[in-house]
N, CA, C and O of each residue as an XYZ file, in Angstrom:
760
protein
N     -24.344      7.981     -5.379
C     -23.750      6.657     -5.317
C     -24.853      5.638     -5.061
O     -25.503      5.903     -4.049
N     -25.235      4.539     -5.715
C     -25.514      3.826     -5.079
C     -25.724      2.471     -4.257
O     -24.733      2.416     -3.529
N     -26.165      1.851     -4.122
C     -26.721      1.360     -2.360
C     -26.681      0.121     -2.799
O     -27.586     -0.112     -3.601
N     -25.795     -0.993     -2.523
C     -25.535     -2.288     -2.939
C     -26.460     -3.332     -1.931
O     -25.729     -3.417     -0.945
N     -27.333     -3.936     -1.727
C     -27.815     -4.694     -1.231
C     -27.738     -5.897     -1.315
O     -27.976     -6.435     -2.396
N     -27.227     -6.976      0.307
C     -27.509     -8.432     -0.413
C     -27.337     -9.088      1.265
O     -26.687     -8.747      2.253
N     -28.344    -10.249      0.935
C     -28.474    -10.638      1.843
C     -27.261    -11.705      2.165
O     -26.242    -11.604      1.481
N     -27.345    -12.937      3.390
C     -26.454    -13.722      3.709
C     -27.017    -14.782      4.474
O     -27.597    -14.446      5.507
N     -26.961    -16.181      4.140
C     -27.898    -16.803      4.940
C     -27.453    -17.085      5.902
O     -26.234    -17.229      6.003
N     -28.383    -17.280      7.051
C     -27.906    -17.416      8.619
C     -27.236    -18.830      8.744
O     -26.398    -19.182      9.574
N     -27.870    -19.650      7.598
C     -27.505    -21.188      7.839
C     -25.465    -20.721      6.960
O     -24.348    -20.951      7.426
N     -25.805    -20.177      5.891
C     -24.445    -20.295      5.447
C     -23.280    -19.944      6.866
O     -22.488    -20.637      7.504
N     -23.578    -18.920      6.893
C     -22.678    -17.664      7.931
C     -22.277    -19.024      9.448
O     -21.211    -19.017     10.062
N     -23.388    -19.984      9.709
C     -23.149    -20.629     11.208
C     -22.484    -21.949     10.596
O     -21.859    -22.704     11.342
N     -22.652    -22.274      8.969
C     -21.535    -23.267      8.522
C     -19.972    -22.600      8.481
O     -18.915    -23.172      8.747
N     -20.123    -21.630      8.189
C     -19.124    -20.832      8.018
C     -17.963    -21.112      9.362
O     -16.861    -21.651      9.462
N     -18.889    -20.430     10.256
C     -18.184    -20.421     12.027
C     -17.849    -21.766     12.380
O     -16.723    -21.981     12.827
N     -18.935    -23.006     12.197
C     -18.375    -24.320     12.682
C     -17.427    -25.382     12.133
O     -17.068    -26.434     12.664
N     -17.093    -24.844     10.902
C     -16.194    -25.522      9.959
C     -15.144    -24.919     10.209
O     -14.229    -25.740     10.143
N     -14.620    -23.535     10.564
C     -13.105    -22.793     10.658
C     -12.729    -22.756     12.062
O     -13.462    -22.906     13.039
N     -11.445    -22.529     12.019
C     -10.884    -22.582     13.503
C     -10.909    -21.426     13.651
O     -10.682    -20.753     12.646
N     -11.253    -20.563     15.223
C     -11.401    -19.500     16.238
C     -10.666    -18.235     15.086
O     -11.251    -17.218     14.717
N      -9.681    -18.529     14.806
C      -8.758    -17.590     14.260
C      -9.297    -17.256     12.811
O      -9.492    -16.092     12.460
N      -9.511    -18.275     12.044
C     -10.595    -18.305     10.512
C     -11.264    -17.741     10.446
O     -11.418    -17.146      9.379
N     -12.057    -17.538     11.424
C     -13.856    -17.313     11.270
C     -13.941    -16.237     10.759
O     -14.449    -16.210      9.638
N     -13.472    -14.919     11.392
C     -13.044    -13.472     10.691
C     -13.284    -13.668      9.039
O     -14.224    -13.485      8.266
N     -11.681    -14.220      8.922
C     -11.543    -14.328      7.428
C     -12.406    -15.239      6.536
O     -12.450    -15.154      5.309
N     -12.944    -15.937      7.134
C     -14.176    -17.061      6.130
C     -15.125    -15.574      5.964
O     -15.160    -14.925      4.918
N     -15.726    -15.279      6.986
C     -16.561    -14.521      7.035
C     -16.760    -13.401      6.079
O     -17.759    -13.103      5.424
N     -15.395    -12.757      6.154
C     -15.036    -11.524      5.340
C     -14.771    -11.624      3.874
O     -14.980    -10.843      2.945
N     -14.092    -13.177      3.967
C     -14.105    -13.661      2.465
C     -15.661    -14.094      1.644
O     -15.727    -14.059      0.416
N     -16.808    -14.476      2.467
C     -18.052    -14.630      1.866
C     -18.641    -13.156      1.877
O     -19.230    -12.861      0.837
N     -18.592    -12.118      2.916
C     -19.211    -10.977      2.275
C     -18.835     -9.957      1.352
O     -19.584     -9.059      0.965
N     -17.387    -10.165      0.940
C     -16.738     -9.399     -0.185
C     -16.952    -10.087     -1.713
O     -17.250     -9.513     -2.761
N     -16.661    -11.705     -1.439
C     -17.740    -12.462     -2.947
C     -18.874    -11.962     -2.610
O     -18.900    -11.136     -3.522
N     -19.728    -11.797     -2.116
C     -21.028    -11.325     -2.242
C     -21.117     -9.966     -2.818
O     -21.670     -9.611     -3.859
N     -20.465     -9.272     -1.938
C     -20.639     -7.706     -2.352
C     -20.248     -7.794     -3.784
O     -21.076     -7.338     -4.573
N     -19.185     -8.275     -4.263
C     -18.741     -8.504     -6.010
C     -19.572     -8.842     -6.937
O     -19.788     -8.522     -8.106
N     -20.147     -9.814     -5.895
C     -21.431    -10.752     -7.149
C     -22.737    -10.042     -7.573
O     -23.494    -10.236     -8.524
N     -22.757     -8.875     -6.228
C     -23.492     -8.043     -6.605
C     -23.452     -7.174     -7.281
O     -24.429     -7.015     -8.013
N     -22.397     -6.266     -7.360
C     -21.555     -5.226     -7.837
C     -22.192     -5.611     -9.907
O     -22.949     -5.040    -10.692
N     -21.249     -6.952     -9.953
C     -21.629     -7.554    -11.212
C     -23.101     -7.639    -11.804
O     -23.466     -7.558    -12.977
N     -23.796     -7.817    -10.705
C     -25.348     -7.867    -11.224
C     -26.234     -6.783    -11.802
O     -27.211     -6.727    -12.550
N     -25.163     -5.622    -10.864
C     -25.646     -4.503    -10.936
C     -25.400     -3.599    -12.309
O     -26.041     -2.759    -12.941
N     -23.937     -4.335    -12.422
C     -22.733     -3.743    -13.615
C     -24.100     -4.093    -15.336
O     -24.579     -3.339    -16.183
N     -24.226     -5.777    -15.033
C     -24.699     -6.458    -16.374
C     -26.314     -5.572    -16.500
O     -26.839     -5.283    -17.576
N     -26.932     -5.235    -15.036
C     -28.497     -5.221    -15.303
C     -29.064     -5.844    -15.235
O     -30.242     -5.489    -15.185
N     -28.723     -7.449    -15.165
C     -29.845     -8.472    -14.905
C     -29.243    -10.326    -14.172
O     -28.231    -11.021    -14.261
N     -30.186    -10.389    -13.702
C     -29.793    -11.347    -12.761
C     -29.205    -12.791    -13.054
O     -28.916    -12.987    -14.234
N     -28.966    -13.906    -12.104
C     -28.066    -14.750    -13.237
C     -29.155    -15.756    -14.222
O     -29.911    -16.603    -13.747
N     -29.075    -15.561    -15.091
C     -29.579    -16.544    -16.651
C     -31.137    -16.054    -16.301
O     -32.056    -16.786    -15.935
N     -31.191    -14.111    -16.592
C     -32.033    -13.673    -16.462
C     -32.151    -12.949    -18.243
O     -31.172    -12.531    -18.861
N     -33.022    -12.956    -18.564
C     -33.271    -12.361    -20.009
C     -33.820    -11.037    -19.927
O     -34.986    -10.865    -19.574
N     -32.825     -9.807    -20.322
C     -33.900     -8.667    -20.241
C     -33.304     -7.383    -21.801
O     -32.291     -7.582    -22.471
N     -33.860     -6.697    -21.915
C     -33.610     -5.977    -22.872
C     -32.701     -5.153    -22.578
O     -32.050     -4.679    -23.508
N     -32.409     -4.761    -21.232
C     -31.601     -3.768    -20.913
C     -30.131     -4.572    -20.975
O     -29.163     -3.818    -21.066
N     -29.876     -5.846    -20.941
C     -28.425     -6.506    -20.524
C     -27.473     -6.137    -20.823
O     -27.183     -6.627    -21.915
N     -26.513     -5.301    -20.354
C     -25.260     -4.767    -20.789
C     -24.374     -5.827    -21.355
O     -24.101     -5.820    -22.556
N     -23.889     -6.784    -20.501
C     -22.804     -8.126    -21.057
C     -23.564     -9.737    -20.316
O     -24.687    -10.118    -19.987
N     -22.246    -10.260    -20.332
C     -22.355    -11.595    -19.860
C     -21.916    -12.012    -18.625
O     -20.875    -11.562    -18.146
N     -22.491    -12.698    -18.148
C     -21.292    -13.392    -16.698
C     -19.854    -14.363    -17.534
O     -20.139    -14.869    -18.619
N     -18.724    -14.527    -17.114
C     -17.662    -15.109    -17.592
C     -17.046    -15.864    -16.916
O     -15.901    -16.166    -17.254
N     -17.692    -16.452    -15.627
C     -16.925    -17.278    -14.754
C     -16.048    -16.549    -13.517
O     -16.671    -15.621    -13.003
N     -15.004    -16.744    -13.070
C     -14.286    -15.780    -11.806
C     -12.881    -15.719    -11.773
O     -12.530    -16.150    -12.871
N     -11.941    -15.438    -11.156
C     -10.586    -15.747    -11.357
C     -10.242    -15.352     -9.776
O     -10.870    -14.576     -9.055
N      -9.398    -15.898     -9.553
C      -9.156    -16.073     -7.888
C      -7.970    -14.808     -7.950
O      -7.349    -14.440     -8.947
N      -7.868    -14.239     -6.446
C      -7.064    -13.071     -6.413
C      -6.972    -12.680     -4.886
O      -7.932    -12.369     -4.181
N      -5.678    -12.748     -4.505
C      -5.250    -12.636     -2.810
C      -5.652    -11.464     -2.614
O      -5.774    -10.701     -3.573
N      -5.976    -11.021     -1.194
C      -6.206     -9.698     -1.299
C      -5.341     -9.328      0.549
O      -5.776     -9.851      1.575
N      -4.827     -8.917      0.540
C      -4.526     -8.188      2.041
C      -5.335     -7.536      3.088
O      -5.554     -6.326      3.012
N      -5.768     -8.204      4.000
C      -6.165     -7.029      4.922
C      -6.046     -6.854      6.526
O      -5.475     -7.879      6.901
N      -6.322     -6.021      7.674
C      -5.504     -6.409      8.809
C      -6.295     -7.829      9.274
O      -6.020     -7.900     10.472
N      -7.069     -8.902      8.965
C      -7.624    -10.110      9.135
C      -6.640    -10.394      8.864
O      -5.927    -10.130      9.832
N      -5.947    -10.896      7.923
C      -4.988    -11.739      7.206
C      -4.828    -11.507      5.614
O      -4.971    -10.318      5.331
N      -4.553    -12.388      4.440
C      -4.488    -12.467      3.438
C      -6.204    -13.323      3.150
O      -6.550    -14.213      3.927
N      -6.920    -12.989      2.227
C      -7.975    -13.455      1.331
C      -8.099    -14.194      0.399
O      -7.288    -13.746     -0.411
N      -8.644    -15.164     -0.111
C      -8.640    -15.710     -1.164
C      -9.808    -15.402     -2.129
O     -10.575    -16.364     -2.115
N     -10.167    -14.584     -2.828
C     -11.194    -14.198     -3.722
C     -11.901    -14.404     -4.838
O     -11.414    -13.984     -5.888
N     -12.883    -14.923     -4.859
C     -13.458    -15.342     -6.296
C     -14.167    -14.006     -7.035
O     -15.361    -13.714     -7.094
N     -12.977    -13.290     -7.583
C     -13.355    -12.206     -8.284
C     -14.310    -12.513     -9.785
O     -13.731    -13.082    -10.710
N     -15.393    -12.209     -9.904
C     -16.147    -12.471    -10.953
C     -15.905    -11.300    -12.253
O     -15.715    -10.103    -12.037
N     -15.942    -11.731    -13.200
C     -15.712    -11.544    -15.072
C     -17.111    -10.849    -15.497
O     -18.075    -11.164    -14.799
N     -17.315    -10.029    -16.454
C     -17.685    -10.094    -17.646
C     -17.481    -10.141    -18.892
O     -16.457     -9.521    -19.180
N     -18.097    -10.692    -19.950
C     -17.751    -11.062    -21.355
C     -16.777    -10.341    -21.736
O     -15.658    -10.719    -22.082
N     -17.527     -8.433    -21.628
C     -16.822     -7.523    -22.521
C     -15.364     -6.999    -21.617
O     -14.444     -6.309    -22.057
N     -15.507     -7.551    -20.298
C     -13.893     -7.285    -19.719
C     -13.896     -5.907    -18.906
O     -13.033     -5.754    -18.042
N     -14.871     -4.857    -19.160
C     -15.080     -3.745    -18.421
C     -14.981     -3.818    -16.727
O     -14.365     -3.181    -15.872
N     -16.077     -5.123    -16.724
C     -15.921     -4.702    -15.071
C     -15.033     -5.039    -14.041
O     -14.035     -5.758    -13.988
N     -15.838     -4.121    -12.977
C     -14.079     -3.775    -11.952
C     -14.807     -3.642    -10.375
O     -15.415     -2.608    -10.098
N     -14.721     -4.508     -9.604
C     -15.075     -4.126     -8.392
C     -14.734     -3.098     -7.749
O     -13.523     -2.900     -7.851
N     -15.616     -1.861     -6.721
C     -14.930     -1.452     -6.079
C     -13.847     -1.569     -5.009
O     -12.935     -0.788     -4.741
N     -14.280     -3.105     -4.300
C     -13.387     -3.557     -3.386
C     -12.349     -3.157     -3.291
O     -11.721     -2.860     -2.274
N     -11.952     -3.092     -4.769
C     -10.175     -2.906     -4.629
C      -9.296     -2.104     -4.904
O      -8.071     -2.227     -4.889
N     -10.486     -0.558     -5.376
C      -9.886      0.617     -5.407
C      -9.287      0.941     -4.108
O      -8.106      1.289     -4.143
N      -9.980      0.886     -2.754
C      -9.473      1.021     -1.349
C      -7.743      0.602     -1.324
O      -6.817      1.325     -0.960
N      -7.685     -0.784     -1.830
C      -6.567     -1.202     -1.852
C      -5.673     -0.906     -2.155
O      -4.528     -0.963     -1.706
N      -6.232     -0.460     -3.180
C      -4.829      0.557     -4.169
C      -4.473      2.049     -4.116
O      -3.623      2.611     -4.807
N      -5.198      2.552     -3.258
C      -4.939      3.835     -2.502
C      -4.082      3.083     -1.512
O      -2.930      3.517     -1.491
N      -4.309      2.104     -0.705
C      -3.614      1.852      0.462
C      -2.004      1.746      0.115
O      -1.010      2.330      0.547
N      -2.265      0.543     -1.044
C      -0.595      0.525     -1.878
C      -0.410      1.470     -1.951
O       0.368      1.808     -1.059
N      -0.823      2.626     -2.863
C       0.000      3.568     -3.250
C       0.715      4.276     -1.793
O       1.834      4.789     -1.773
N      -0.210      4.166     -0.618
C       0.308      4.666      0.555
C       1.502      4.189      1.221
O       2.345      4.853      1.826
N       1.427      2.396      0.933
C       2.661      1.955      1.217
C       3.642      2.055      0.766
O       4.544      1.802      1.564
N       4.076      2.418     -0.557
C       4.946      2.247     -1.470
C       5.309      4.182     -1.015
O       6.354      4.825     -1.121
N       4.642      4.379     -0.773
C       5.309      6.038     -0.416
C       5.987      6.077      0.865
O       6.870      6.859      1.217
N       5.383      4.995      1.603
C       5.970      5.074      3.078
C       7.223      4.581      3.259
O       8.080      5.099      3.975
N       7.403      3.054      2.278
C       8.627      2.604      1.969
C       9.293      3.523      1.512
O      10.183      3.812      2.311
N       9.319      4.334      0.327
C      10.276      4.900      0.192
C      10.812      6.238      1.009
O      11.976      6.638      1.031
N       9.620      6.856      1.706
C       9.939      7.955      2.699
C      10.627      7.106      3.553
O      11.468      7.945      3.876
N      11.027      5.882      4.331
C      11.640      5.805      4.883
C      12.831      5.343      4.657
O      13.711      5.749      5.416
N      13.206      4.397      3.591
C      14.538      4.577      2.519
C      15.048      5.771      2.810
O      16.124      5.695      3.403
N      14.504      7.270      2.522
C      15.158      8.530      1.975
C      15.714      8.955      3.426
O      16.782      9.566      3.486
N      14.969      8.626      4.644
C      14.990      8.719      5.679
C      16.648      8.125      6.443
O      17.288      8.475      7.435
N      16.828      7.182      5.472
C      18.310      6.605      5.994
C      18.055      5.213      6.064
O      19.000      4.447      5.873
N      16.520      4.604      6.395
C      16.204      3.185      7.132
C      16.791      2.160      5.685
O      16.576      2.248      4.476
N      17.549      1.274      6.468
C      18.191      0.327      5.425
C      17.094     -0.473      5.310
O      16.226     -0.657      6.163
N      17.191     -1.072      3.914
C      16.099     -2.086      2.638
C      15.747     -3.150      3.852
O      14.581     -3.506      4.026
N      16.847     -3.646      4.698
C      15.994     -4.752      5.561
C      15.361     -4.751      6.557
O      14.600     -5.597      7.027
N      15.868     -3.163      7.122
C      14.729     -2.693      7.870
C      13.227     -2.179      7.524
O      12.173     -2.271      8.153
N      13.555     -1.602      6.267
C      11.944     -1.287      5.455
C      11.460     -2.501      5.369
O      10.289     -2.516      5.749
N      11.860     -3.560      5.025
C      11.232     -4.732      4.669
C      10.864     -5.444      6.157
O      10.073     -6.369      6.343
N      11.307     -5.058      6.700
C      10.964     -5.897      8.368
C       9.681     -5.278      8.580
O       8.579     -5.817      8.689
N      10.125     -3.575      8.637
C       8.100     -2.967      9.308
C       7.513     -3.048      8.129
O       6.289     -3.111      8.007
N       7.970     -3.052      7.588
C       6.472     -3.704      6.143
C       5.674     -5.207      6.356
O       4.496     -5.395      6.053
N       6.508     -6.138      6.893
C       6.170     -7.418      7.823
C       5.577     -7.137      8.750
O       4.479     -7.684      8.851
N       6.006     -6.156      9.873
C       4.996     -6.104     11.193
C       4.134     -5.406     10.785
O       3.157     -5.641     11.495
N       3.869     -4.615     10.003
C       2.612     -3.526      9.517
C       2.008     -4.138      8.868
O       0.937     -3.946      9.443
N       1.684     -5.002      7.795
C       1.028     -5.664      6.888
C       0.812     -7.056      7.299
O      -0.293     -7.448      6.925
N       1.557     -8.029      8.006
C       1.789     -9.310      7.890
C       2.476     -9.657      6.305
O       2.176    -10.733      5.788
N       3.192     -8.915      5.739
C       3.101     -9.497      4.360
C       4.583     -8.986      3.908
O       4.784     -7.801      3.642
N       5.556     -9.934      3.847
C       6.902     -9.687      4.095
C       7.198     -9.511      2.806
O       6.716    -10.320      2.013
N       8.250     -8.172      2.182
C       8.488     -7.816      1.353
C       9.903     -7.626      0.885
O      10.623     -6.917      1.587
N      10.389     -8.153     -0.185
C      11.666     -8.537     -0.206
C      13.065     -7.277     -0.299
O      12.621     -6.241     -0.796
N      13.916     -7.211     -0.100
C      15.181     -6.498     -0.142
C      15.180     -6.055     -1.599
O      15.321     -4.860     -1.858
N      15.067     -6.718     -2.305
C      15.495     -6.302     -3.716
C      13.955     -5.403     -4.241
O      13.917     -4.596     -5.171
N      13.087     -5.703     -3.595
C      11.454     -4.827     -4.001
C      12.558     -3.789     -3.767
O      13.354     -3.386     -4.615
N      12.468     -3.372     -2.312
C      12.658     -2.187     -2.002
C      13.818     -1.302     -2.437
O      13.832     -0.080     -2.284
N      14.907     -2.112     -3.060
C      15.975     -1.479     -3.536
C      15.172     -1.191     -5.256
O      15.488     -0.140     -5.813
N      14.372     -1.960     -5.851
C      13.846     -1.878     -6.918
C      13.047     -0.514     -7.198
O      12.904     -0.025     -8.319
N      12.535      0.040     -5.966
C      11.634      1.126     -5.804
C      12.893      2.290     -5.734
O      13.135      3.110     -6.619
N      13.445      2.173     -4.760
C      14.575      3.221     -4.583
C      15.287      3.672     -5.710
O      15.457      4.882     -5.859
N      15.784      2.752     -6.633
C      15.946      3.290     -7.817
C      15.474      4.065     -8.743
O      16.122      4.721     -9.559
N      13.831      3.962     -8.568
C      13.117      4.885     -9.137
C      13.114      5.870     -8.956
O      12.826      6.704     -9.814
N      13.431      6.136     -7.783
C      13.492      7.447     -6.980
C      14.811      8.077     -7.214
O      14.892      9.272     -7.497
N      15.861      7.297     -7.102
C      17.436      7.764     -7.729
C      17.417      8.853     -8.549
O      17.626      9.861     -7.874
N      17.218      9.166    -10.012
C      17.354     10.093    -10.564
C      16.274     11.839    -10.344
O      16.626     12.950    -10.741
N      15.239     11.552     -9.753
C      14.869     12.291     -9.020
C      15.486     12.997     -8.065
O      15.664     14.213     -7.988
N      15.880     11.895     -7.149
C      17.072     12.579     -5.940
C      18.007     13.299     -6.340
O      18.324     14.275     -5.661
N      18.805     12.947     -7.759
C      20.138     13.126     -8.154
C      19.526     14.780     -8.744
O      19.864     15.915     -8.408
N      18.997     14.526     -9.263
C      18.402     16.097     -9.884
C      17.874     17.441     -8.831
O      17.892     18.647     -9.077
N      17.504     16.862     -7.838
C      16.993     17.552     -6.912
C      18.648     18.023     -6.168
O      19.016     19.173     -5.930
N      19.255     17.024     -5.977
C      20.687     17.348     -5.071
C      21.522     18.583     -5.986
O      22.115     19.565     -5.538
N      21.301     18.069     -7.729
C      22.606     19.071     -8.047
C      21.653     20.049     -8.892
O      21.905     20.163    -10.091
N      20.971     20.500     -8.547
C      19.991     22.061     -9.195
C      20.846     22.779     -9.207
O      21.914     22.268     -8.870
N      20.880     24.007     -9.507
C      21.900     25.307     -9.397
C      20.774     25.910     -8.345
O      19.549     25.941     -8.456
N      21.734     26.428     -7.166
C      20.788     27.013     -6.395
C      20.692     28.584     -6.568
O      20.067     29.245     -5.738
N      21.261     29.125     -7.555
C      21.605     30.555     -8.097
C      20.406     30.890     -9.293
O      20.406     31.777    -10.147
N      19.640     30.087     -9.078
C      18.576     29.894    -10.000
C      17.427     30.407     -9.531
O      16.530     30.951    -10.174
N      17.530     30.124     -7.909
C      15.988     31.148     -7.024
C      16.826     31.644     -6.221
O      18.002     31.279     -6.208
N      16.315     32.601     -5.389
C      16.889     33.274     -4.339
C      15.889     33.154     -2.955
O      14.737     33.440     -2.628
N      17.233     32.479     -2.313
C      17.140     32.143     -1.173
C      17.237     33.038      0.077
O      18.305     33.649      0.082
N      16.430     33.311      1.167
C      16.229     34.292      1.811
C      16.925     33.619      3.216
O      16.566     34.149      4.267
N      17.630     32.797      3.286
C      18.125     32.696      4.520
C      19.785     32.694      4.701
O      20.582     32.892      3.784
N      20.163     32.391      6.266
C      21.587     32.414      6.205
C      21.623     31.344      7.228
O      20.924     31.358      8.242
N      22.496     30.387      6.908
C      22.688     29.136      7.266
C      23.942     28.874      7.916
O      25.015     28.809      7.317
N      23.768     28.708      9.300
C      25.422     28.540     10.133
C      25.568     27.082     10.431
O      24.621     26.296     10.385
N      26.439     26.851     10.650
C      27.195     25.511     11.031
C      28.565     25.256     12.248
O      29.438     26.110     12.405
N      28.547     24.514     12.686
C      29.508     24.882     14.021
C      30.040     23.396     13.415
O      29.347     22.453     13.032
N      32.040     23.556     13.478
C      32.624     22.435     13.886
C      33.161     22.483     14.863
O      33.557     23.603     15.186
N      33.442     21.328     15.808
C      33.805     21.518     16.912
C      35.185     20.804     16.781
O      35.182     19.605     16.500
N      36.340     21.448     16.963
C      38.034     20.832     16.388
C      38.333     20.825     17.863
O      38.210     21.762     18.653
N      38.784     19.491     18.112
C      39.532     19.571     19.557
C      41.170     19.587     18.966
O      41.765     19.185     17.966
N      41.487     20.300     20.218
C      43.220     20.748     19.661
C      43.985     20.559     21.289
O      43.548     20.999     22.353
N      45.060     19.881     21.093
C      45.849     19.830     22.071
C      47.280     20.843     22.544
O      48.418     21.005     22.104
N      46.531     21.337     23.596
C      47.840     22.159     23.997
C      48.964     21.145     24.604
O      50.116     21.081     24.175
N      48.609     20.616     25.329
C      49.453     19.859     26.377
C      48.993     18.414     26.127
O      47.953     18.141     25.527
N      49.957     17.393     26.698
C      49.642     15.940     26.198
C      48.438     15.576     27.137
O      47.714     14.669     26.725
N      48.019     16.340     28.732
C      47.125     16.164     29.358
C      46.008     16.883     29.072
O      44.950     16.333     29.376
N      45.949     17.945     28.579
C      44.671     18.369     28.086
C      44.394     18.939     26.739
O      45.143     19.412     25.885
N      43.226     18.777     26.784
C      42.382     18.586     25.245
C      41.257     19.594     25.341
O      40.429     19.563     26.251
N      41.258     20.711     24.127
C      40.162     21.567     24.302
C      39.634     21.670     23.239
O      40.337     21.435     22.257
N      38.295     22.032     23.045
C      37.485     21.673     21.762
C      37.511     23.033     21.225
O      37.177     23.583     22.274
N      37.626     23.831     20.544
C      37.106     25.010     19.770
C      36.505     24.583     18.650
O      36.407     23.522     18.033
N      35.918     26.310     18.490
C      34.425     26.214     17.698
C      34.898     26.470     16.577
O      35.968     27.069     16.678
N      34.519     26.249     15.354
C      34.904     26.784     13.855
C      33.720     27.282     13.264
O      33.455     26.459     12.389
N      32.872     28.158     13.254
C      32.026     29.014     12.682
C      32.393     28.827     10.695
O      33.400     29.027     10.016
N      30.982     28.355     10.374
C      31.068     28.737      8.833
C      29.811     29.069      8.703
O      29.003     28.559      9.479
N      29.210     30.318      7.345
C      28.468     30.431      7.285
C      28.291     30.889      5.663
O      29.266     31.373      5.088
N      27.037     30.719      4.971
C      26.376     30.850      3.944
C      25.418     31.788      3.506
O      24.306     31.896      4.022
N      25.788     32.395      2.664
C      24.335     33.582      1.906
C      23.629     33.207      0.791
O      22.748     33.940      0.342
């Protein structure tokens, strides 16, 4: 793998701190060393530096396109940088998308779990800061629907199952109008 290098100027980094409020500074901060790390990433991607001429030049620079990014700081604002031919791709944001994919599994493990859409959507708010709507989560669950439905009605005569499975109901029955006694109802499965 390798080894991305880049510096940061001390004057930028202490404009940085005296221009944002206490709570900012983090995120100014984090937002100038992730454009950096990108801008590098890109330099590295093209082969040559900006409105540098070399024989090796893979593409072009193309300008940037802005792109929120999540993280436990807060939300980001990003000047994700382009090339001509469209190939490149920061790493930044593979992390991210492992993380999604983690969330979107967690949401729905806890859907399957019983937790109603506005409760998934509430700890998705306290876990992220980043409030996610009722209908997302019913949108996801659906996906999952015919999966479930297939999994529920399999034929279970199809593998063989090595256990035996009991169940207790408990029927209260009245002898007398003053007392009430519960008996057990035993069922069981092969």
């Amino acid at each position: 793998m390798t080894q991305v290098h880049f510096t940061l100027k001390s004057e930028e980094i202490q404009s940085i701190i005296e221009y944002s409020v206490k709570d900012d500074v983090s995120k100014n901060i984090l937002t100038t060393v992730f454009n950096q790390l990108m801008e590098n990433q890109r330099t590295e991607y093209i082969q040559a530096k900006e409105y540098e001429r070399t024989e090796n030049r893979q593409s072009q620079r193309n300008g940037y396109y802005e792109r929120s990014f999540t993280t436990r700081v807060g939300t980001l604002e990003l000047k994700v940088p382009r090339t001509r031919d469209g190939h490149f791709s920061p790493t930044v944001f593979e992390r991210y998308q492992r993380n999604e994919k983690a969330l979107m599994a967690s949401m729905l493990e806890m859907y399957v779990s019983g937790v109603s859409t506005r409760k998934v959507s509430k700890i998705v708010e306290e876990l992220c800061g980043k409030s996610v709507s009722k209908s997302f989560v019913s949108s996801l669950t659906e996906q999952l629907e015919p999966m479930v439905n297939e999994w529920q009605n399999r034929l279970l005569s199809e593998k063989n199952y090595p256990y035996l499975m009991t169940d207790v109901l408990y029927i209260k029955s009245t002898r007398r109008k003053s007392s009430t006694l519960k008996k057990l109802s035993y069922s069981d499965w092969e």
